[in-house]
N, CA and C atoms of all chains as a GROMACS GRO file, in nm:
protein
  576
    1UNK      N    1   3.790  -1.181   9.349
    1UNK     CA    2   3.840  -1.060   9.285
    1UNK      C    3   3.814  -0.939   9.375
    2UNK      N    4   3.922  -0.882   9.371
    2UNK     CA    5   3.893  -0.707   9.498
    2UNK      C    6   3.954  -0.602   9.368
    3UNK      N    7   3.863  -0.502   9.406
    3UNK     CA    8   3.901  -0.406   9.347
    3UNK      C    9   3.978  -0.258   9.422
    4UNK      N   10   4.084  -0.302   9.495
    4UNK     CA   11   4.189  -0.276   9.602
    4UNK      C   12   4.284  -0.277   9.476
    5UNK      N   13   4.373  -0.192   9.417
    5UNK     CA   14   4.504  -0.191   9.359
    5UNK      C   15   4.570  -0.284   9.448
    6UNK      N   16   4.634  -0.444   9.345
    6UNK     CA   17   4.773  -0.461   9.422
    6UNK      C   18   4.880  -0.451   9.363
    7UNK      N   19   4.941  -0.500   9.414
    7UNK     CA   20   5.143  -0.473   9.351
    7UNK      C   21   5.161  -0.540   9.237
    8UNK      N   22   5.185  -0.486   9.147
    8UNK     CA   23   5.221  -0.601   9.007
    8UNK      C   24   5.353  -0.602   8.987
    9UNK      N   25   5.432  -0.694   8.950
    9UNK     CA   26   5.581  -0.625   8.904
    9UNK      C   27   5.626  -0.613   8.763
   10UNK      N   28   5.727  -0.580   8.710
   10UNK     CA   29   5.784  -0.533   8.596
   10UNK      C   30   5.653  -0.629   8.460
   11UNK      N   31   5.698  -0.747   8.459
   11UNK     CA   32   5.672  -0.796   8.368
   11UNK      C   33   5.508  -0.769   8.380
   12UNK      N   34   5.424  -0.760   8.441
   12UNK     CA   35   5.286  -0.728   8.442
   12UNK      C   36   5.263  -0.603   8.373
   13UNK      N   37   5.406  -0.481   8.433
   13UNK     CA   38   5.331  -0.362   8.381
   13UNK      C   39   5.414  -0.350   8.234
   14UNK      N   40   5.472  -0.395   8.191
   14UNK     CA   41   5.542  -0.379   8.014
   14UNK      C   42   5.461  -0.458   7.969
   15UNK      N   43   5.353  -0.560   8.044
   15UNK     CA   44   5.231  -0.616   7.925
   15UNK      C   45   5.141  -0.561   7.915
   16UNK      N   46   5.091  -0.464   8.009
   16UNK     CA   47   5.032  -0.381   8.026
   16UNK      C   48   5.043  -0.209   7.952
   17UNK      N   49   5.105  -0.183   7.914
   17UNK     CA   50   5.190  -0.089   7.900
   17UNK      C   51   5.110   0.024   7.791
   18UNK      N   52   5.086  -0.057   7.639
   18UNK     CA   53   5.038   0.006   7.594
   18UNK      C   54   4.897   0.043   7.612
   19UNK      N   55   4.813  -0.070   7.692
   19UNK     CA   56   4.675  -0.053   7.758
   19UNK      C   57   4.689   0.078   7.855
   20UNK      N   58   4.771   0.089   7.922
   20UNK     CA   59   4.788   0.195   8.017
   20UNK      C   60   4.809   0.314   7.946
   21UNK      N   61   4.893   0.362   7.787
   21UNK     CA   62   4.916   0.466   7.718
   21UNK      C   63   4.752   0.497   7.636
   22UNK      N   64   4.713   0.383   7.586
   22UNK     CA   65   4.606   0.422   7.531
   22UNK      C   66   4.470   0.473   7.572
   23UNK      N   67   4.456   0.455   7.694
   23UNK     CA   68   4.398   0.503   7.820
   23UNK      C   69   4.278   0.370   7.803
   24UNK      N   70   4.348   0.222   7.816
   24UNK     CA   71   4.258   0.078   7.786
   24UNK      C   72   4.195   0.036   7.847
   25UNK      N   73   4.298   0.050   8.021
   25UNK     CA   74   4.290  -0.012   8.146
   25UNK      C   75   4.145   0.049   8.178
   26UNK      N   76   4.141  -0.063   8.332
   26UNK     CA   77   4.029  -0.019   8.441
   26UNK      C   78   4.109   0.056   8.534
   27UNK      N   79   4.018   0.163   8.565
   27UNK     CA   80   4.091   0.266   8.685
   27UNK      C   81   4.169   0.178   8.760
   28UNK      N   82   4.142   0.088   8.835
   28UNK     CA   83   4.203   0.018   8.904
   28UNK      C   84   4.354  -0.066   8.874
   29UNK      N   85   4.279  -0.108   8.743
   29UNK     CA   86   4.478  -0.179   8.643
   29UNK      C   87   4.561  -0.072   8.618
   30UNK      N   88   4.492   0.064   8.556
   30UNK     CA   89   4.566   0.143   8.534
   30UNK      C   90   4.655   0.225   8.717
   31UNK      N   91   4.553   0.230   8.794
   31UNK     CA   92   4.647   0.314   8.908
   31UNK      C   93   4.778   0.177   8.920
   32UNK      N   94   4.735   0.057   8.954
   32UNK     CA   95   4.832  -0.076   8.960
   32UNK      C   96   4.970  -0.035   8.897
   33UNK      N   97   4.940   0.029   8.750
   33UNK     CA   98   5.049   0.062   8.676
   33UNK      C   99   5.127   0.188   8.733
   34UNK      N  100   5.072   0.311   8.778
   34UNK     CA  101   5.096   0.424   8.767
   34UNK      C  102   5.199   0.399   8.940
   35UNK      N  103   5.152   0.311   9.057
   35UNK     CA  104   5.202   0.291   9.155
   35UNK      C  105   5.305   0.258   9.117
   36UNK      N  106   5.347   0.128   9.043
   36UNK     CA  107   5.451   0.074   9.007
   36UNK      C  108   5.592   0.182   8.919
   37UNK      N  109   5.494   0.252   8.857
   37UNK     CA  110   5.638   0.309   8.776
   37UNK      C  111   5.650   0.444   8.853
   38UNK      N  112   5.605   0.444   8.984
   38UNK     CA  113   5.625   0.546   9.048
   38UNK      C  114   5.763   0.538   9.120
   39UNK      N  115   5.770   0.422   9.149
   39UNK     CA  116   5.875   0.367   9.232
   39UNK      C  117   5.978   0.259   9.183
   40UNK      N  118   6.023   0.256   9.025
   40UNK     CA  119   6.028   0.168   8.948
   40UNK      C  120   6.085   0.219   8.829
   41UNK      N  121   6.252   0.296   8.850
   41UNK     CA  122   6.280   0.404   8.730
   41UNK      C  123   6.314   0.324   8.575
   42UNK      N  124   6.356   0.173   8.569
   42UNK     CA  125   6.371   0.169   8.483
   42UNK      C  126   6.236   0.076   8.428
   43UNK      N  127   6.118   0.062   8.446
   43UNK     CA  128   5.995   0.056   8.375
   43UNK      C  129   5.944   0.175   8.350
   44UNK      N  130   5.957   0.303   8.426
   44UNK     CA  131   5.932   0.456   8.412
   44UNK      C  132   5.984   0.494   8.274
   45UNK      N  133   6.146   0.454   8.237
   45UNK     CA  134   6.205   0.518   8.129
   45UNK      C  135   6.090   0.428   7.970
   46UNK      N  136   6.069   0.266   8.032
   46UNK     CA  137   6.038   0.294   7.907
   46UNK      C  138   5.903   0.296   7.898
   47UNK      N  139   5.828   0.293   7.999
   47UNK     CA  140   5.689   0.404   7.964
   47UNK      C  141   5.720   0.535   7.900
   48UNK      N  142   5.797   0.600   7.975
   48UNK     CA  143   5.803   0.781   7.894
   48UNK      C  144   5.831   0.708   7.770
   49UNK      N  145   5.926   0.596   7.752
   49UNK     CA  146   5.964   0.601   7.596
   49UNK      C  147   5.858   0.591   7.461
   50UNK      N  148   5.787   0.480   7.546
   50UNK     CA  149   5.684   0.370   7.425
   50UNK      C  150   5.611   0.519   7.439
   51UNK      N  151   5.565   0.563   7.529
   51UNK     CA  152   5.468   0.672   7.517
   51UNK      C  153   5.498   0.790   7.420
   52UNK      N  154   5.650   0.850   7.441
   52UNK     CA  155   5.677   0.915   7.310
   52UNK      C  156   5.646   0.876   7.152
   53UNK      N  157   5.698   0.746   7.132
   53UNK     CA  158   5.640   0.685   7.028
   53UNK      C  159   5.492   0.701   6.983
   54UNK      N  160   5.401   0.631   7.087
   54UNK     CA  161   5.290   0.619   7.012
   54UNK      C  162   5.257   0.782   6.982
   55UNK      N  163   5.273   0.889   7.037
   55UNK     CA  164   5.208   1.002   7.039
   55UNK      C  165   5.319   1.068   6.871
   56UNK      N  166   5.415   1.034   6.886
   56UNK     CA  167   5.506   1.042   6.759
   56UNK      C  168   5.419   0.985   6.638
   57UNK      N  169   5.360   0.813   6.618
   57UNK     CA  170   5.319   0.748   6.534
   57UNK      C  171   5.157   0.838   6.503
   58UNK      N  172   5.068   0.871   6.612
   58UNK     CA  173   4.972   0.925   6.588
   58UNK      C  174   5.003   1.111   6.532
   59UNK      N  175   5.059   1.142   6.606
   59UNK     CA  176   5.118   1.314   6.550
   59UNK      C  177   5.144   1.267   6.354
   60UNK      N  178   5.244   1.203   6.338
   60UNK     CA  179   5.281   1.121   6.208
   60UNK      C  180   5.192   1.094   6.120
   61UNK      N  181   5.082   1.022   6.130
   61UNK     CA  182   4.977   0.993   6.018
   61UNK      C  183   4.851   1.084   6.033
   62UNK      N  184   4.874   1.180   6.120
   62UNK     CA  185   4.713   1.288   6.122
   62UNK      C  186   4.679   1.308   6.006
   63UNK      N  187   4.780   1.314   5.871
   63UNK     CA  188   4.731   1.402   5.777
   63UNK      C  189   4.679   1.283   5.671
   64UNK      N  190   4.716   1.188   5.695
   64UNK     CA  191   4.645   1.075   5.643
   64UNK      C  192   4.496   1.017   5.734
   65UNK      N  193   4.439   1.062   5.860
   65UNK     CA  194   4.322   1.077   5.867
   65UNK      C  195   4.175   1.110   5.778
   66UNK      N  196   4.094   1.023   5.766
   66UNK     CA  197   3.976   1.064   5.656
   66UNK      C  198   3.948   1.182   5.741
   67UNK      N  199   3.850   1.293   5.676
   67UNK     CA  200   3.807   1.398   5.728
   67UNK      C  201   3.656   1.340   5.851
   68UNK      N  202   3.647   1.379   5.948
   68UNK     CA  203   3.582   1.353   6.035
   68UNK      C  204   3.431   1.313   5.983
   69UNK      N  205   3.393   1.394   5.868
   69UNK     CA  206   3.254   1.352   5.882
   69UNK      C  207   3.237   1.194   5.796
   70UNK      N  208   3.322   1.238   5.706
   70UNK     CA  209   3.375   1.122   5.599
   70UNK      C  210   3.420   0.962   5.720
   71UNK      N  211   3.452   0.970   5.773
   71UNK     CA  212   3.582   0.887   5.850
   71UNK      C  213   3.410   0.836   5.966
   72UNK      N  214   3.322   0.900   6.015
   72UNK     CA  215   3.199   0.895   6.076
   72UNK      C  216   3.124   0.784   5.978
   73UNK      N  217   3.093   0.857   5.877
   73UNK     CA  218   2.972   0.739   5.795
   73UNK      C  219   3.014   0.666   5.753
   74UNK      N  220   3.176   0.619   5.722
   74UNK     CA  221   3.223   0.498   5.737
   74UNK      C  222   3.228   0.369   5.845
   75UNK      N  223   3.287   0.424   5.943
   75UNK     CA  224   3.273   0.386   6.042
   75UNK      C  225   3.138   0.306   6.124
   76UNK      N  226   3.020   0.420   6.082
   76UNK     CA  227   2.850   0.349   6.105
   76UNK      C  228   2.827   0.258   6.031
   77UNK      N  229   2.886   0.228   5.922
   77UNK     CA  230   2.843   0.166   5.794
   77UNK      C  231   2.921   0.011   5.804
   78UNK      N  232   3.016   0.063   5.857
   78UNK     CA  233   3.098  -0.139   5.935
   78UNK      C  234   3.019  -0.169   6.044
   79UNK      N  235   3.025  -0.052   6.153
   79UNK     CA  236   3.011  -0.092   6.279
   79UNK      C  237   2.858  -0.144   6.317
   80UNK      N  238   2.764  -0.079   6.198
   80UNK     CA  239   2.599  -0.099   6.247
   80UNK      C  240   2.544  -0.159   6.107
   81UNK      N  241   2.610  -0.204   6.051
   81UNK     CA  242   2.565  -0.253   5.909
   81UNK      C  243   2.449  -0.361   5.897
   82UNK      N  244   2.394  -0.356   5.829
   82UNK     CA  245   2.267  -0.407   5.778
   82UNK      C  246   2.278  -0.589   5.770
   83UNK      N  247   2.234  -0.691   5.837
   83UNK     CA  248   2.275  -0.797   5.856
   83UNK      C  249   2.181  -0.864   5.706
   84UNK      N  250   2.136  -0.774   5.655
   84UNK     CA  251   2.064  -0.811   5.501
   84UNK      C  252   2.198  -0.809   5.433
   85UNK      N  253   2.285  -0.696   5.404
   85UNK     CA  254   2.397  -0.647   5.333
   85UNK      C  255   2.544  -0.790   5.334
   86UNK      N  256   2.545  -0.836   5.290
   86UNK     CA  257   2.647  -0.934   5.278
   86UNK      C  258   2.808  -0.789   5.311
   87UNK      N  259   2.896  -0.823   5.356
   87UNK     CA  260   2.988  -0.765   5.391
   87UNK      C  261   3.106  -0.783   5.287
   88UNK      N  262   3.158  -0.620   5.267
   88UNK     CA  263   3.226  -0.638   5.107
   88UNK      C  264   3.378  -0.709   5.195
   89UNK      N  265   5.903  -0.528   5.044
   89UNK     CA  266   5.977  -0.596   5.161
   89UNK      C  267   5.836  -0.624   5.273
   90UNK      N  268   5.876  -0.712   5.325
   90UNK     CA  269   5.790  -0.758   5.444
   90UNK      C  270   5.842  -0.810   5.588
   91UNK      N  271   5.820  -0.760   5.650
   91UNK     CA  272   5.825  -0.809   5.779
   91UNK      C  273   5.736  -0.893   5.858
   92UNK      N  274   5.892  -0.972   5.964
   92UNK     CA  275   5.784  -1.070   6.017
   92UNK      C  276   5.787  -1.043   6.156
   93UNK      N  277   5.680  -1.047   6.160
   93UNK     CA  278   5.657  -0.970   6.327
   93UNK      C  279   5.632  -1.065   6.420
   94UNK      N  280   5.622  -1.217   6.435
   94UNK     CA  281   5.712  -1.293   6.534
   94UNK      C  282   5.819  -1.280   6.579
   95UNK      N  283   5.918  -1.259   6.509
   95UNK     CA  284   6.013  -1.253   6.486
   95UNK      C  285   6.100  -1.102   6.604
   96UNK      N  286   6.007  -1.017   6.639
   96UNK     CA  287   6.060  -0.931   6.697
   96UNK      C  288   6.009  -0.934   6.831
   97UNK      N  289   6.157  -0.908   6.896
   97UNK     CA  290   6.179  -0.952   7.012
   97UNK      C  291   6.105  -0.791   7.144
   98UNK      N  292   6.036  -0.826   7.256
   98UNK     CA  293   5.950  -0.695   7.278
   98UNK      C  294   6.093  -0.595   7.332
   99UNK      N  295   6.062  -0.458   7.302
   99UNK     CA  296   6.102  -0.352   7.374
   99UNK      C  297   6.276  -0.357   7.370
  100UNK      N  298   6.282  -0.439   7.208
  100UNK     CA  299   6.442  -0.429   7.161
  100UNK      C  300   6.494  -0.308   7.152
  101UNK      N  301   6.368  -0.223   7.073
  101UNK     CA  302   6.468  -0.071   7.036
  101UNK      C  303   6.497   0.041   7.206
  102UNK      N  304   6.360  -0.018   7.282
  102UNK     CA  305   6.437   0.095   7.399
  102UNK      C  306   6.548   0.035   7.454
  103UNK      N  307   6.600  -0.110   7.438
  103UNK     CA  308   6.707  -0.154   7.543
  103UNK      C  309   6.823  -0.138   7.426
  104UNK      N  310   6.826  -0.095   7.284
  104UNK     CA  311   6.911  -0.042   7.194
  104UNK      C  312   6.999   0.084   7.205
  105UNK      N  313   6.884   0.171   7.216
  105UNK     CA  314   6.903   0.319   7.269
  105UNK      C  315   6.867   0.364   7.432
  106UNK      N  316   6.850   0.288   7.498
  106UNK     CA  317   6.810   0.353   7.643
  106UNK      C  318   6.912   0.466   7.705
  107UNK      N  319   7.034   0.410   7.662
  107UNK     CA  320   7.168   0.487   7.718
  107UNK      C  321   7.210   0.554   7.633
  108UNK      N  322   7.162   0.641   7.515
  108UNK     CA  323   7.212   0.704   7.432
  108UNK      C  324   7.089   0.796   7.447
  109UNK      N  325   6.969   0.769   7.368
  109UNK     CA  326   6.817   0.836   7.382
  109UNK      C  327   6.726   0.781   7.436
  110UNK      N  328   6.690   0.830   7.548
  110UNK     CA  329   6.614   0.761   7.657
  110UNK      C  330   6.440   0.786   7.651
  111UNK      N  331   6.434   0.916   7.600
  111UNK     CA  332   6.338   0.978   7.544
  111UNK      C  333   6.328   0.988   7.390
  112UNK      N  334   6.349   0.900   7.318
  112UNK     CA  335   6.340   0.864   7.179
  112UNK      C  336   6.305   0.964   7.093
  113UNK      N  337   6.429   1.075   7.090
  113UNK     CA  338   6.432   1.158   7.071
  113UNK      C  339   6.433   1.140   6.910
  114UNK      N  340   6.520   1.072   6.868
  114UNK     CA  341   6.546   1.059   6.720
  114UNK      C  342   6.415   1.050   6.621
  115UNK      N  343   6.282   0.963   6.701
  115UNK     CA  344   6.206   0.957   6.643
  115UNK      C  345   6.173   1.096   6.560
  116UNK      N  346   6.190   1.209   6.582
  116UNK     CA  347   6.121   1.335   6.518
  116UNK      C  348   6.237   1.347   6.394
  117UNK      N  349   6.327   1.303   6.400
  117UNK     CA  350   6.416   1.305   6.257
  117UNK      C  351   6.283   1.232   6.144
  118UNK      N  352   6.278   1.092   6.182
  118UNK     CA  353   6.210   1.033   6.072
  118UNK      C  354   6.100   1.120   5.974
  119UNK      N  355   6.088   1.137   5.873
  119UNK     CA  356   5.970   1.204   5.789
  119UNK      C  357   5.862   1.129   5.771
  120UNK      N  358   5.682   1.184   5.748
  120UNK     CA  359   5.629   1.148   5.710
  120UNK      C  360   5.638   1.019   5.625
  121UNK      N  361   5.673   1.019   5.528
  121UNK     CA  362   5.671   0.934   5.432
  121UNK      C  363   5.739   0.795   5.455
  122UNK      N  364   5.814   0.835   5.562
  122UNK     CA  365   5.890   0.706   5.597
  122UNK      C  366   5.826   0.612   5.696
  123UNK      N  367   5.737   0.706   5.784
  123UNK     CA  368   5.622   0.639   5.835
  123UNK      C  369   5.562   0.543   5.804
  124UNK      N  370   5.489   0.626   5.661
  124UNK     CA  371   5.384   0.542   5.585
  124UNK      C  372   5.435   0.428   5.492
  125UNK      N  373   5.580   0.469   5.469
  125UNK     CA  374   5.620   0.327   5.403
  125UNK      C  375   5.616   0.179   5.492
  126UNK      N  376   5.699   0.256   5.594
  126UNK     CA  377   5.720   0.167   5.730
  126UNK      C  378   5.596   0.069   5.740
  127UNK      N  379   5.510   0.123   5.790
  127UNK     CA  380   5.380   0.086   5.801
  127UNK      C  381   5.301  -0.021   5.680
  128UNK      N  382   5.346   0.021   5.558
  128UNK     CA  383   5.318  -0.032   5.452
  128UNK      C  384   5.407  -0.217   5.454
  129UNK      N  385   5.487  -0.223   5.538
  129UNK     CA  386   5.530  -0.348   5.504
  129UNK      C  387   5.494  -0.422   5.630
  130UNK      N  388   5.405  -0.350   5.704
  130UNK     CA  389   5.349  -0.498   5.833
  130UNK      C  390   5.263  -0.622   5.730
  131UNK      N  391   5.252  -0.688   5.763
  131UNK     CA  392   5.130  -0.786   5.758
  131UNK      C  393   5.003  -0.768   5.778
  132UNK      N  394   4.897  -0.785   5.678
  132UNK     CA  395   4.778  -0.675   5.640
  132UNK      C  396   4.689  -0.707   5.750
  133UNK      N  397   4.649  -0.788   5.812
  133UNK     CA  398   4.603  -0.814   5.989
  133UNK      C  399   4.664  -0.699   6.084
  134UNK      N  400   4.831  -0.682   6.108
  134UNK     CA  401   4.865  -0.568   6.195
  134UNK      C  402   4.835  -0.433   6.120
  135UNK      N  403   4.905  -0.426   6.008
  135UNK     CA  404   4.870  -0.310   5.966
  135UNK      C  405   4.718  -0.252   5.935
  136UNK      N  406   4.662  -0.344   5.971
  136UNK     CA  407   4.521  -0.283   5.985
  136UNK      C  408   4.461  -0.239   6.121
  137UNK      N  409   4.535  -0.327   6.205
  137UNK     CA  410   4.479  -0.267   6.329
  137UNK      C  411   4.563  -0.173   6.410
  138UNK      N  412   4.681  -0.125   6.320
  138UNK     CA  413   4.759  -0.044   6.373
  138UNK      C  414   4.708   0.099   6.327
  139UNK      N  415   4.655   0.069   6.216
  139UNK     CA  416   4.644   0.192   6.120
  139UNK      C  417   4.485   0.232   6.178
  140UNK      N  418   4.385   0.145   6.235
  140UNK     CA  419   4.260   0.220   6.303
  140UNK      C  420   4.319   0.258   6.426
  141UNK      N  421   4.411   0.196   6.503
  141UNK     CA  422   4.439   0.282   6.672
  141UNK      C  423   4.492   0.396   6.618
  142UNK      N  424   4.619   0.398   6.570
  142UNK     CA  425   4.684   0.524   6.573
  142UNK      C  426   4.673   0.607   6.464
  143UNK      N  427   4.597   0.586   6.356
  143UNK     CA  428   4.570   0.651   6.240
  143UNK      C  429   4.447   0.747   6.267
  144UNK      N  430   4.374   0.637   6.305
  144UNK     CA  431   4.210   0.646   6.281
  144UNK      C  432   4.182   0.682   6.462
  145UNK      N  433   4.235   0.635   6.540
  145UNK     CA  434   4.197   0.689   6.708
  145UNK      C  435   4.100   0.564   6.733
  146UNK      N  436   4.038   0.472   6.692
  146UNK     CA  437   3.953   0.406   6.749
  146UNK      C  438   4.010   0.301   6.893
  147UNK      N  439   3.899   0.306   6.949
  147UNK     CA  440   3.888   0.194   7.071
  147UNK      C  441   3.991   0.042   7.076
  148UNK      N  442   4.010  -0.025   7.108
  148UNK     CA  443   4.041  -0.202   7.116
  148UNK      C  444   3.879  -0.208   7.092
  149UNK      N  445   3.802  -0.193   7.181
  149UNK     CA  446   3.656  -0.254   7.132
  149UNK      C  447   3.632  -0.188   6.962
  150UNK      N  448   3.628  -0.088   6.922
  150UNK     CA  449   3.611  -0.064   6.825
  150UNK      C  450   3.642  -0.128   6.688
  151UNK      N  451   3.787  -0.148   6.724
  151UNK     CA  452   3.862  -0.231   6.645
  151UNK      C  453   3.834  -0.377   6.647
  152UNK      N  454   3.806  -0.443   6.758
  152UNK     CA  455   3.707  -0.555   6.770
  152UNK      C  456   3.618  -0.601   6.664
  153UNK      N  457   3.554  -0.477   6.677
  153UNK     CA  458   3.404  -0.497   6.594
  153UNK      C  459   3.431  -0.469   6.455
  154UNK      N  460   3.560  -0.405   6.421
  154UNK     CA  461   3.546  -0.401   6.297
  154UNK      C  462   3.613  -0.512   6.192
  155UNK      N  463   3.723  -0.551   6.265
  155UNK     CA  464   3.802  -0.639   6.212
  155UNK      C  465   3.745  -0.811   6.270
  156UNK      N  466   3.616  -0.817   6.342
  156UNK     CA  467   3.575  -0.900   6.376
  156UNK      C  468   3.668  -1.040   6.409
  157UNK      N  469   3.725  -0.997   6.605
  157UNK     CA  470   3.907  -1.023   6.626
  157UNK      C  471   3.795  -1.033   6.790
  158UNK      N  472   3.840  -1.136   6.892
  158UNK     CA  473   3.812  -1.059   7.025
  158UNK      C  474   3.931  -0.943   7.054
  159UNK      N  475   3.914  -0.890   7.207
  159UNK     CA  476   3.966  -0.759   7.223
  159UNK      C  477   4.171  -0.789   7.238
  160UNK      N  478   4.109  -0.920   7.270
  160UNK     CA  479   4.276  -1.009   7.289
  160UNK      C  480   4.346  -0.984   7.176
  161UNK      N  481   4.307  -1.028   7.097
  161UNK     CA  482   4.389  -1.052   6.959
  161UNK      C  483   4.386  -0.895   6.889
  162UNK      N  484   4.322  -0.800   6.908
  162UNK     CA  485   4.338  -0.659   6.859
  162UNK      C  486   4.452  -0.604   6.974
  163UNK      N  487   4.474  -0.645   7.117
  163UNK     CA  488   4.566  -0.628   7.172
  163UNK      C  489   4.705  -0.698   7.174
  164UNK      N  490   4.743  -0.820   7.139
  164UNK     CA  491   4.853  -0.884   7.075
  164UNK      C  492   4.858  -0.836   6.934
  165UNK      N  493   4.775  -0.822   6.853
  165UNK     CA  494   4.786  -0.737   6.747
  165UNK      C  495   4.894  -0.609   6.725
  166UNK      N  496   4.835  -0.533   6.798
  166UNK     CA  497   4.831  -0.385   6.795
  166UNK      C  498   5.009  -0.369   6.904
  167UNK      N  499   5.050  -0.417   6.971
  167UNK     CA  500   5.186  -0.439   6.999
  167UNK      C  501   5.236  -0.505   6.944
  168UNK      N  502   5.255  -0.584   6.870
  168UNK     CA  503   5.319  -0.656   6.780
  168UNK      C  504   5.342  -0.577   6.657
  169UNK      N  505   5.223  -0.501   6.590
  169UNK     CA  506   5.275  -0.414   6.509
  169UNK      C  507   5.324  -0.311   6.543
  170UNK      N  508   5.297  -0.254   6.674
  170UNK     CA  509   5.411  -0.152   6.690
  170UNK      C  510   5.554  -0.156   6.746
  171UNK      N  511   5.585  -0.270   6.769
  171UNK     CA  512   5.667  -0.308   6.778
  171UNK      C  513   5.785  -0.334   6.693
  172UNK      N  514   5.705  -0.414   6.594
  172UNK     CA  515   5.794  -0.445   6.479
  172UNK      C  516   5.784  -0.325   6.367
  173UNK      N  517   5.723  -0.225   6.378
  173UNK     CA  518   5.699  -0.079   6.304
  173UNK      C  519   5.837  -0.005   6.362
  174UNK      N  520   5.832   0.001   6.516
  174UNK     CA  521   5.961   0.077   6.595
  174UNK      C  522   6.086  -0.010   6.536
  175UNK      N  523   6.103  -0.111   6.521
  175UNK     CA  524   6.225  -0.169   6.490
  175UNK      C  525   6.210  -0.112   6.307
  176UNK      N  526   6.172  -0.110   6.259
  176UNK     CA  527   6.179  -0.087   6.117
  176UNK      C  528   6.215   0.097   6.124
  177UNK      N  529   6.164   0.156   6.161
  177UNK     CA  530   6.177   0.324   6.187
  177UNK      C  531   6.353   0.346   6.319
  178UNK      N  532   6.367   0.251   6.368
  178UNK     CA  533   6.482   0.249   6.462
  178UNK      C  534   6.614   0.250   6.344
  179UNK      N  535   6.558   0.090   6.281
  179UNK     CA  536   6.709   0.051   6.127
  179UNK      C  537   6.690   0.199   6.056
  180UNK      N  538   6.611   0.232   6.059
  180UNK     CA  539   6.602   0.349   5.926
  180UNK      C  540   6.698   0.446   5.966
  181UNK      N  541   6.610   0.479   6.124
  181UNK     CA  542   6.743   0.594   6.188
  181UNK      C  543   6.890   0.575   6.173
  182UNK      N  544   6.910   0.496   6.264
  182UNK     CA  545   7.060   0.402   6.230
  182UNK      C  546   7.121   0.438   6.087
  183UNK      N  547   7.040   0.392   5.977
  183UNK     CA  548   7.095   0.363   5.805
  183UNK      C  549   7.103   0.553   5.774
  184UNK      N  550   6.982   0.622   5.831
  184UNK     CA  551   7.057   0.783   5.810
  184UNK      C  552   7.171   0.849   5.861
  185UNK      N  553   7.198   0.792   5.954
  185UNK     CA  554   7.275   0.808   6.089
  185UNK      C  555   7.162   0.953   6.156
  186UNK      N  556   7.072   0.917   6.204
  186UNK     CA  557   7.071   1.003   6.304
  186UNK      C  558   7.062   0.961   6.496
  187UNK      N  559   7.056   0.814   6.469
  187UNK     CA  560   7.152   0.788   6.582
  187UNK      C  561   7.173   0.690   6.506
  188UNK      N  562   7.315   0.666   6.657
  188UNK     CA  563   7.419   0.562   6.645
  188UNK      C  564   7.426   0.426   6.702
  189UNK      N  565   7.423   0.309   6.603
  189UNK     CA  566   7.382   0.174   6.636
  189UNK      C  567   7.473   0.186   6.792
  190UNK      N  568   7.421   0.092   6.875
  190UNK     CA  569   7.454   0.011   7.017
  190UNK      C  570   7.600  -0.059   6.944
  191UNK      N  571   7.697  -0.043   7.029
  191UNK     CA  572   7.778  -0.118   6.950
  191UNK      C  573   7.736  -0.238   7.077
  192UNK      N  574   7.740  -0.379   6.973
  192UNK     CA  575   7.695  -0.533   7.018
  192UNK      C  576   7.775  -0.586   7.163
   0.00000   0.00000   0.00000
C-alpha cells in the first residue's frame, strides 16, 4: 500500500462519490477523486449534481433537527450507554 | 406506499435530466413536506440511516455505532437510500410538471 494518489477511473470515483461529498474519504482517496473529476467533465457534472442534492436533502429537513442540546444527550445515551441497561 | 430500493438502478435520475438540468435545479421546487413524506416510504434500515446523515449530520462511524451495522453497510445503506429517495422526489417533479420526463 503507498500513500501516493493514483489514477482511479469513472467507476471508482461514482462509488466513491458520496464518501467524497460527505467529507468520508482519506486525504489521499479523496485528492484520487478531486484529480479525476478535474479532468473528467462528465463524472464532474454528476458530482456537482449528487452534491446539489445532498446539500438540498440536508437544507430540507433542518427544521426537523432535535434542538442541539436535546439531539446531544440523546446521542450520549446510544452511543456510551450503560452495558447494565438492556437496550430499548 | 413503499419502496424497494434494490430495485433502483445507481445515478438514474442524473442520466434522466443531465441534458435538460444538469445542476438539479428542480430540486428547490419540491416542498418540505414532500421531503418528509418521500423519506417516510424507504425501508426502516435506510430510512434510518438516511435520516442520522442528512437529518441529524452524524459520521458513517457514528451511524455505525448506533445502528450497530459495520461502516460498509451504513455506506451501501446510505446510497441506496438516497438514491431511491432522488428517484421518488425526481417522479414527484415530473407528476407536478416542474420538469419534463426524458422522452424514452
Amino acid at each position: 500500500m503507498t500513500d501516493e494518489p493514483q489514477a482511479i477511473d469513472c467507476l471508482e470515483v461514482l462509488d466513491r462519490l458520496y464518501g467524497y461529498i460527505d467529507g468520508e474519504l482519506t486525504d489521499v482517496r479523496a485528492e484520487e477523486v478531486r484529480r479525476h473529476l478535474v479532468s473528467c467533465a462528465p463524472c464532474l457534472q454528476v458530482s456537482d449534481f449528487e452534491t446539489a442534492y445532498v446539500r438540498f436533502l440536508e437544507a430540507r429537513t433542518q427544521a426537523q433537527r432535535a434542538p442541539e442540546s436535546l439531539r446531544k444527550r440523546v446521542l450520549e445515551r446510544i452511543l456510551f450507554e450503560d452495558e447494565s441497561q438492556p437496550a430499548s | 406506499m413503499h419502496v424497494d430500493v434494490n430495485e433502483i438502478e445507481p445515478y438514474t435520475v442524473f442520466r434522466n435530466v443531465h441534458d435538460t438540468d444538469p445542476e438539479g435545479r428542480f430540486f428547490a421546487n419540491i416542498v418540505d413536506d414532500e421531503v418528509l413524506r418521500a423519506i417516510d416510504t424507504l425501508p426502516d434500515e435506510f430510512r434510518e440511516t438516511l435520516v442520522l446523515s442528512d437529518v441529524e449530520g452524524l459520521s458513517y462511524a457514528e451511524i455505525a455505532d448506533v445502528t450497530e451495522v459495520p461502516v460498509g453497510t451504513v455506506k451501501s445503506r446510505l446510497f441506496r437510500a438516497r438514491q431511491a429517495l432522488q428517484k421518488q422526489l425526481h417522479d414527484y417533479a415530473v407528476e407536478m410538471g416542474y420538469i419534463k420526463e426524458r422522452d424514452a
